[in-house]
C-alpha positions, 0 to 999 in steps of 0.5 A: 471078361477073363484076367488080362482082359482090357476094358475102358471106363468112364467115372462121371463125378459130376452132371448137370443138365440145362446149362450153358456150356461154350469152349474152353477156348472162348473163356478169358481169365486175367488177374483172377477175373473170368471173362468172355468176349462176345460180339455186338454188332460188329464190335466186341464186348468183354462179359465177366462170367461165373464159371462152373464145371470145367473140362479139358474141352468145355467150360460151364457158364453159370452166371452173365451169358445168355445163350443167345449171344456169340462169344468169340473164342481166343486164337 
């Protein structure tokens, strides 16, 4: 690499593995209450959750989702 070259890096600061992860767009937060909706059956269900690391694009659950249920993600 010379002077004035360009280069792009990524600095993790956090990783874990084995977690649960959804979209951004499926976790609710009202009145400092973090929630999901998820589908049963053919109605919906509000689940508090415990929230994790969050990015831009994906949050971790922590607490009260278990990967098998369907979460429906906010318009």
């Amino acid at each position: 690499m010379t002077i004035g070259t360009q280069a792009d890096i990524a600095i993790v600061t956090e990783h874990r593995e084995n977690v649960l992860v959804i979209p951004r767009a499926g976790l609710r937060n009202y009145m400092g209450r973090d929630y999901v909706q998820v589908l049963e059956g053919e109605s919906r269900k509000e689940v508090d959750v415990e929230k994790g690391i969050v990015s831009a694009t994906e949050v971790e659950i922590r607490k009260g989702l278990s990967e098998k249920q369907q979460i429906i993600l906010a318009n």
